[in-house]
C-alpha positions as CSV (number, residue, x, y, z in Angstrom):
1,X,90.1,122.5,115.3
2,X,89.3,123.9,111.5
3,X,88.9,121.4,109.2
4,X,87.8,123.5,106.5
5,X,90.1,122.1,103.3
6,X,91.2,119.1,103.1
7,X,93.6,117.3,100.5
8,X,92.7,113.8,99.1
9,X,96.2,112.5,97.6
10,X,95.2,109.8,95.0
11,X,91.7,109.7,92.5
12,X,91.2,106.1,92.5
13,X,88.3,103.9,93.1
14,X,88.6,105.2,97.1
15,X,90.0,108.6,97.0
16,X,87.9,110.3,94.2
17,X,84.7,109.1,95.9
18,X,85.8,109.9,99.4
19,X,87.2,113.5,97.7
20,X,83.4,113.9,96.0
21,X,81.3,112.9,99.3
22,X,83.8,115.6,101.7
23,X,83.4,118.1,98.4
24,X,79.4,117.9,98.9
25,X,79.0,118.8,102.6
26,X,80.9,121.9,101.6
27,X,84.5,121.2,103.0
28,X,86.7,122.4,100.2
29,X,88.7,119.4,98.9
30,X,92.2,119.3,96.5
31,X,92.3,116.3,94.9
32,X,95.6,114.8,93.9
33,X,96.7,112.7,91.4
34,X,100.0,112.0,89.4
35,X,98.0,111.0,86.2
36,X,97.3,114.9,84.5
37,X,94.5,112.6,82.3
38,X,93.0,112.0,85.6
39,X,93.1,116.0,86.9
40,X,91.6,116.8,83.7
41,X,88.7,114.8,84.0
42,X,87.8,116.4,87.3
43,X,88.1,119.4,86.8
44,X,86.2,118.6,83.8
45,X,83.8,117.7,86.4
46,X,84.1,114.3,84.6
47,X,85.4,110.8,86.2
48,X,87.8,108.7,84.5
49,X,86.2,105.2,85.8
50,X,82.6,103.2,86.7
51,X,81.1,104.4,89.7
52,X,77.3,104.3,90.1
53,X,76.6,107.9,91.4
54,X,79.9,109.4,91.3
55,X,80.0,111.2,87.9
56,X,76.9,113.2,89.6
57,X,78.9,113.8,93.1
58,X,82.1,114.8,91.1
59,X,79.7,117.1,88.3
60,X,78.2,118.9,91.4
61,X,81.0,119.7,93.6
62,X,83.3,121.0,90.7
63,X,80.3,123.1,89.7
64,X,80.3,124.2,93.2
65,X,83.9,124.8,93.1
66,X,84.2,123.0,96.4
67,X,86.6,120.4,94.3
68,X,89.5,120.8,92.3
69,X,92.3,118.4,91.0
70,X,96.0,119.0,91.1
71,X,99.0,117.4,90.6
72,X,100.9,118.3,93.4
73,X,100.0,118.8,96.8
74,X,98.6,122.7,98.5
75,X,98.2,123.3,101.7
76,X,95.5,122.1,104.0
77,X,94.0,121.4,107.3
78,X,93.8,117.6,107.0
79,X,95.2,114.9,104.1
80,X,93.9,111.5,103.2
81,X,96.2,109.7,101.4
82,X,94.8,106.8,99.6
83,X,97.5,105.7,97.4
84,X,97.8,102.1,95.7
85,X,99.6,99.4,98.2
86,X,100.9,96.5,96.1
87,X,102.4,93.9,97.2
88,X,105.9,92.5,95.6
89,X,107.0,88.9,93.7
90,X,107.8,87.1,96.7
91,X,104.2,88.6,98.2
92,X,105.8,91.4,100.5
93,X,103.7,94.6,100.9
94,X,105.5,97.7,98.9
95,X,105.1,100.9,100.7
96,X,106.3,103.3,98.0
97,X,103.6,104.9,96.7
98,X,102.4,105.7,100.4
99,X,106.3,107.2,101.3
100,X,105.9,108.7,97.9
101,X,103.0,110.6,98.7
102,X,104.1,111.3,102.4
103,X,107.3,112.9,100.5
104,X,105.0,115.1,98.6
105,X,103.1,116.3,101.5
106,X,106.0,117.3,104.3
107,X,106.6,120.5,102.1
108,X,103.1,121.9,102.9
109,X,102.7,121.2,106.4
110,X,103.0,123.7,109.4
111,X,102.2,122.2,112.2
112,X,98.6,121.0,113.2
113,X,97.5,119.2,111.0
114,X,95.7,115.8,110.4
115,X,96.8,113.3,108.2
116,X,94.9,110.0,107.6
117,X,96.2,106.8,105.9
118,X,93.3,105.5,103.8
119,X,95.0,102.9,101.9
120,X,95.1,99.6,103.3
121,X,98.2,98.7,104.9
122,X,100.2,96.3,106.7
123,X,100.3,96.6,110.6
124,X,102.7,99.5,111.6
125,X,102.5,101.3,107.9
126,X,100.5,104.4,109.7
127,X,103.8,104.8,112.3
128,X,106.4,104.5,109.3
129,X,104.2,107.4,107.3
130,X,104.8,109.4,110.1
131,X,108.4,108.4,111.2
132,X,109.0,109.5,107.0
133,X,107.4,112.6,107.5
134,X,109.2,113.8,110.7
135,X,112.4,113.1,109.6
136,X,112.0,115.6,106.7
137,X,110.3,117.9,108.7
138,X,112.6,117.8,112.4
139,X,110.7,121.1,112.7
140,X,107.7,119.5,113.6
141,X,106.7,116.8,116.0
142,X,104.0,113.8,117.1
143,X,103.9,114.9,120.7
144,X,104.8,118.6,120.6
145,X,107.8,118.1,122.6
146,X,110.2,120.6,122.8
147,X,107.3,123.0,121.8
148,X,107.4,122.2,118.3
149,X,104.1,122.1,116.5
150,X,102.0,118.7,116.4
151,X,101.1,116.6,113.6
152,X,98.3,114.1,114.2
153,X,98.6,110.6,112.2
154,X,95.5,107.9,111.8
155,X,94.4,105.1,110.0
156,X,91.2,104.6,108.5
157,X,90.7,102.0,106.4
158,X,88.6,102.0,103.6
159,X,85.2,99.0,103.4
160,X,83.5,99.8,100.5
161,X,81.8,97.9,98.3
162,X,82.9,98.4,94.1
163,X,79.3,99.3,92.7
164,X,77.9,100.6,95.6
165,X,81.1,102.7,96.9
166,X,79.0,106.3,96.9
167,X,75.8,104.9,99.2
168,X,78.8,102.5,101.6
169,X,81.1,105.4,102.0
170,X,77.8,107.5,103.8
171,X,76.3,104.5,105.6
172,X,79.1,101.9,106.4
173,X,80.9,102.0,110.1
174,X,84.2,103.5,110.4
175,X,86.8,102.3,112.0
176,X,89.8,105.4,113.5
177,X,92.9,104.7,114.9
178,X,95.4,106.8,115.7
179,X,98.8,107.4,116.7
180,X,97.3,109.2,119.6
181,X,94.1,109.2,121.3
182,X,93.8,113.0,120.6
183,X,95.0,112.0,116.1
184,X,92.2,109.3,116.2
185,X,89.1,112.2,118.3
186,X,90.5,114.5,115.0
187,X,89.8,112.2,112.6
188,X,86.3,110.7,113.7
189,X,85.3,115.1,113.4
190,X,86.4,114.8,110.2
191,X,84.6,111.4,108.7
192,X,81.8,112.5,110.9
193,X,80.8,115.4,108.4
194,X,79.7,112.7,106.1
195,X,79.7,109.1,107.9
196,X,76.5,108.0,109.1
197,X,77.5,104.9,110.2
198,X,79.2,104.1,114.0
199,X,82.9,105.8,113.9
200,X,84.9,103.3,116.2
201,X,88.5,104.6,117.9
202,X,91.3,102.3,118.2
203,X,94.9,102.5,117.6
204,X,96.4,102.7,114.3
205,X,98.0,99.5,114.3
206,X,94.5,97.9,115.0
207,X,92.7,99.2,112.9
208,X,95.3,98.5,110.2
209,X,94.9,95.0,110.9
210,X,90.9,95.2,111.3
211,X,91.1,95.5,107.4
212,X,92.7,93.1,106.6
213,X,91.4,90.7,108.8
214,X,88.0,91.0,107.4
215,X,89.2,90.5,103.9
216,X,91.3,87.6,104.9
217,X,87.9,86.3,106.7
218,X,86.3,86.9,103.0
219,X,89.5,85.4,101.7
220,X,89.1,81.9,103.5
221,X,85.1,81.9,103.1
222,X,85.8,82.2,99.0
223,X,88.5,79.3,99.6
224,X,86.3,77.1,101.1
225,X,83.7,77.5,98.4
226,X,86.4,77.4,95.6
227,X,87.8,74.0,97.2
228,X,84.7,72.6,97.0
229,X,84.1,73.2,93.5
230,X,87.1,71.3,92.8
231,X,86.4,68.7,94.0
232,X,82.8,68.9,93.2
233,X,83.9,68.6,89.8
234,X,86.3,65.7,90.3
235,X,83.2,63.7,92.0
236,X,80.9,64.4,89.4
237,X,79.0,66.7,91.3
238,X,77.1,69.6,90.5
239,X,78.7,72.1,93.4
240,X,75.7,74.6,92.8
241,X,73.1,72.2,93.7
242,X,75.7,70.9,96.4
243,X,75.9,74.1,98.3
244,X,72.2,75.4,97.6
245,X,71.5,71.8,99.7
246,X,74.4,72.7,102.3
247,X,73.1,76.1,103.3
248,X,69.3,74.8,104.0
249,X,71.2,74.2,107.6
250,X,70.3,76.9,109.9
251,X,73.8,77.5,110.7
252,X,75.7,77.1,107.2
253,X,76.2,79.7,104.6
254,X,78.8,78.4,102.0
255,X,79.6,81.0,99.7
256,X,79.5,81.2,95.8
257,X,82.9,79.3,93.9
258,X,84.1,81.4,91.1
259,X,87.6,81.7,88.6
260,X,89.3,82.8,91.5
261,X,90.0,86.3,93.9
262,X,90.3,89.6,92.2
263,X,90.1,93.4,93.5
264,X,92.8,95.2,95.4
265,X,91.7,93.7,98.3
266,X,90.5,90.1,98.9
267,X,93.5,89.5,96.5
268,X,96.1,91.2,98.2
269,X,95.8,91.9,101.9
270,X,95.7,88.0,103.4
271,X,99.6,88.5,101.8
272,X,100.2,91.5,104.7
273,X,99.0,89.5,107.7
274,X,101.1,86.1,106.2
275,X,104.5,88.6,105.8
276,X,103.6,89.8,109.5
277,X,103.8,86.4,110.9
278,X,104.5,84.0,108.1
279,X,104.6,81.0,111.4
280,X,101.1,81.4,112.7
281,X,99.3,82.6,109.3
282,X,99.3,78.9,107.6
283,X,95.5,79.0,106.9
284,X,95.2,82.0,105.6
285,X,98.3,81.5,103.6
286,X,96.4,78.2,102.3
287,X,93.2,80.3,101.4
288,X,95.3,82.4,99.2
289,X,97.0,79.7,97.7
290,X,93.2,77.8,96.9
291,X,92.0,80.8,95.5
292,X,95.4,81.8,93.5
293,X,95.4,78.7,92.2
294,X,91.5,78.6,90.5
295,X,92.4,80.3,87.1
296,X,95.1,77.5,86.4
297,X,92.0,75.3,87.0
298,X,89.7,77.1,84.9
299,X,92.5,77.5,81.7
300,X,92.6,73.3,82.0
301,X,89.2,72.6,82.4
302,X,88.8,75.4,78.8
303,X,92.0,73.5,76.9
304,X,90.4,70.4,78.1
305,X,87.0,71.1,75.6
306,X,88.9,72.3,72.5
307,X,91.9,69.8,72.8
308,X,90.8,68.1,69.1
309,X,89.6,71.3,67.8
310,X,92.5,72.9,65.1
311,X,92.8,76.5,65.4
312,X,89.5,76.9,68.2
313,X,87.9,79.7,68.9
314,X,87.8,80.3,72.8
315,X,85.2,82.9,74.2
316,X,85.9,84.7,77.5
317,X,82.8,86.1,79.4
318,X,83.7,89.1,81.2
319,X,87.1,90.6,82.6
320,X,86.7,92.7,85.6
321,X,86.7,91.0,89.1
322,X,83.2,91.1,89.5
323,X,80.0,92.1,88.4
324,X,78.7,95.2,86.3
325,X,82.2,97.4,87.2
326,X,85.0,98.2,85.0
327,X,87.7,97.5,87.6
328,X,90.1,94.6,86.6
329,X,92.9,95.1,89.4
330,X,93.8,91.4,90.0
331,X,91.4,90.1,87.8
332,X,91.3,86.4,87.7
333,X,89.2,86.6,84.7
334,X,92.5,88.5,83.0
335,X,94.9,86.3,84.2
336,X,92.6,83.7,82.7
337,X,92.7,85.1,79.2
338,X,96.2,86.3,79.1
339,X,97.1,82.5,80.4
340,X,94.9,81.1,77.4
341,X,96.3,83.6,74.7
342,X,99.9,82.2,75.9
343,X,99.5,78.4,75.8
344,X,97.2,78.4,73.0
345,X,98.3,80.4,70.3
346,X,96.6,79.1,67.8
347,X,93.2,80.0,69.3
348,X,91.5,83.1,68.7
349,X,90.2,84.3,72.1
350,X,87.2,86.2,71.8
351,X,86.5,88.7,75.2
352,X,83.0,89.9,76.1
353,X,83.5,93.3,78.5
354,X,80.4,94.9,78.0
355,X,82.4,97.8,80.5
356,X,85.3,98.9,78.9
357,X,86.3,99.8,75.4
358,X,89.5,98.8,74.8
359,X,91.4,95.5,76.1
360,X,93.9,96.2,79.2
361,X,97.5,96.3,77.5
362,X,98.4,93.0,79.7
363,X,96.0,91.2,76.9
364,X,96.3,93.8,73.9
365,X,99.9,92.8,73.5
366,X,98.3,89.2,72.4
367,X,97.8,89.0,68.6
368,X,95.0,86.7,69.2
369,X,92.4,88.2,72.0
370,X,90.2,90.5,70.5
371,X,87.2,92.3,72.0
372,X,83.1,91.2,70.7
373,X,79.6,91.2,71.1
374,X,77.9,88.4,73.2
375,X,76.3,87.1,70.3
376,X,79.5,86.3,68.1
377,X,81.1,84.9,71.2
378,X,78.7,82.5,71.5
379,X,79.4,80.8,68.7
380,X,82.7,79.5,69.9
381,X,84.2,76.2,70.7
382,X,84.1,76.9,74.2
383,X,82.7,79.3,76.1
384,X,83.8,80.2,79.5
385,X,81.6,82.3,82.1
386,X,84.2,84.1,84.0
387,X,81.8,87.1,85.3
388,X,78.2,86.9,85.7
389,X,77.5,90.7,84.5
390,X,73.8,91.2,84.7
391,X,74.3,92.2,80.4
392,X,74.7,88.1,80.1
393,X,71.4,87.3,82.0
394,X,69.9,87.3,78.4
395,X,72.6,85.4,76.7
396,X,71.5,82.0,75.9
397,X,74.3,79.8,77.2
398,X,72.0,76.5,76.9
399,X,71.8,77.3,73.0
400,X,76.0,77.4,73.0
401,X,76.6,74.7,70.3
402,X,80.0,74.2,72.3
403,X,81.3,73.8,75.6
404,X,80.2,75.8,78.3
405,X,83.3,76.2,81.3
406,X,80.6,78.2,83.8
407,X,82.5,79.2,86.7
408,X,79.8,81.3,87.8
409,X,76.6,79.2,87.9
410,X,75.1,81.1,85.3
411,X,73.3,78.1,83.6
412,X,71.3,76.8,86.4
């Protein structure tokens, strides 16, 4: 079995890294991406987003020439295809971009080849890949019946961590599961080259679901902790102390509350399991709901402190879904700014992103939100802690002469 080149279809926050870290062990890897600003940068051996690390993995494998970027797929032994996997309005998963890039690929195959479903997918998404392949390419087959050549289809789901992807791509466990027993031995060779960690086989359809039940197990831990802080607040409590007391039990560890559940995954894949089996999923269902329903919390509890103050200045503390990344997929701390620019028009809201340049275009369209400095933000009105970036350690939030909404704990 040569695995010597391997595609990577998508440079995101998973498939540049995972690109970068096969690049270095010498496999040579093509990089896809529909975004030509995005195969410019690597090949510019530049990366077009935060990563601790990966600006020096990308630098070194271009300058290797062991990776490249493109814009349409080449041939190869084995593709990853870690596309984006949204969900719609009424929370259904949308498979497009994954079909999209399965379209793209069926032109280069010939038979024998691997291909591995890296984005996080609903249960059965691996099988439907493959059924969208086959039927463009009757030439070739999942069982080599009729002596047609094989294709071998797995799912490995991505675990990372944002912040430390480049070190948790080497040392996390894997888990492979394929279509067949001999799709899932192919693709533990391949994460092998680089994967320190246990590489566990299973079908696809488990493994699909292994992802997102651990983020739905996140999901309802973050509920739980959210919850509380509601109604922490409501009794007059403070829910930091609360659960610092709480976990002193031997066999209790609550979580930290926050402004809510951002990233592409906590956020998004309890919704796959729910549309899967919308009867038996009601907590997880609830956990969602909790945790989509913080920011609304958070925007009240912010009116709430400037609701006699003409024309306030409101002060936002961080946009991305958690600490010291760039990354605002799901953001709550967006959705809490873009919710105050809307009912508050006469505020000027005044954003502190010490990790990005330029607003999102989701809050840019607002006349009134405006990126500054930590120091001119804290002399708003109100001041809400929406991140807890290690650049606000310093700030001194006990000095704010007004409100401080702290839904990170920051001022304990």
């Amino acid at each position: 079995m040569d695995l010597s080149t391997v595609g990577v279809i998508g440079l995101g926050y998973i498939g540049l890294p995972t690109a970068a870290v096969l690049a270095s062990t010498d496999i040579k890897v093509v990089g896809v991406d529909v975004d030509p600003r995005t195969v410019d940068a690597v090949n510019n051996g530049d990366v077009p987003f935060v990563e601790p690390d990966l600006a020096t993995y990308v630098a070194g494998a271009v300058k290797k020439g062991t990776l490249r970027a493109a814009t349409t797929p080449e041939p190869a032994d084995a593709f990853i295809i870690a596309v984006p996997t949204p969900f719609t309005g009424n929370h259904e998963p949308d498979l497009s971009y994954i079909m999209a890039a399965a379209e793209s690929v069926a032109p280069q195959l010939s038979g024998g080849e691997l291909l591995i479903l890296e984005s996080t997918s609903p249960p059965g998404a691996t099988e439907k890949m493959a059924r969208r392949i086959l039927d463009l390419r009757p030439d070739l087959s999942l069982d080599g019946s009729d002596g047609r050549p094989v294709l071998h289809f797995a799912h490995c789901p991505e675990r990372v961590l944002p912040g430390r992807v480049m070190i948790e791509l080497v040392t996390n466990d894997r888990v492979v599961g394929g279509l067949t027993p001999e799709a899932a031995e192919r693709a533990r060779k391949l994460y092998a080259t680089f994967c320190q960690g246990e590489i566990v086989l299973t079908d696809a359809k488990t493994a699909e679901m292994t992802k997102l039940v651990e983020n739905a197990y996140r999901d309802v831990n973050i509920a739980f902790a959210n919850e509380l802080s509601l109604i922490a607040d409501k009794l007059e409590i403070d829910v930091w102390e609360l659960i610092r007391l709480a976990n002193h039990h031997p066999r209790v560890n609550i979580l930290q509350p926050g402004p809510g559940v951002g990233g592409h995954c906590i956020a998004v894949d309890p919704w796959f399991i729910v549309d899967a089996d919308p009867e038996q999923s009601r907590l997880i269902r609830t956990a969602r709901e909790v945790n989509d329903g913080k920011p609304e919390w958070v925007v009240e509890k912010v009116l709430d402190a400037v609701r006699d103050v003409r024309a306030p200045t409101i002060a936002a503390l961080g946009l991305s879904f958690k600490a010291n990344i760039d990354d605002l997929r799901e953001s709550p701390a967006v959705e809490i700014v873009d919710r105050l620019a809307r009912t508050a028009p006469d505020a000027r809201i005044a954003v502190v992103e010490p990790h990005v340049e330029t607003l999102p275009e989701q809050l840019a369209r607002h006349g009134n939100v405006e990126l500054v400095s930590v120091d001119e933000a804290l002399k708003a009105d109100v001041v809400a802690v929406l991140v807890n970036h290690d650049a606000f350690d310093d700030a001194d939030l006990k000095g704010v002469p007004g409100t401080v909404v702290d839904t990170r704990g920051m001022l304990r």
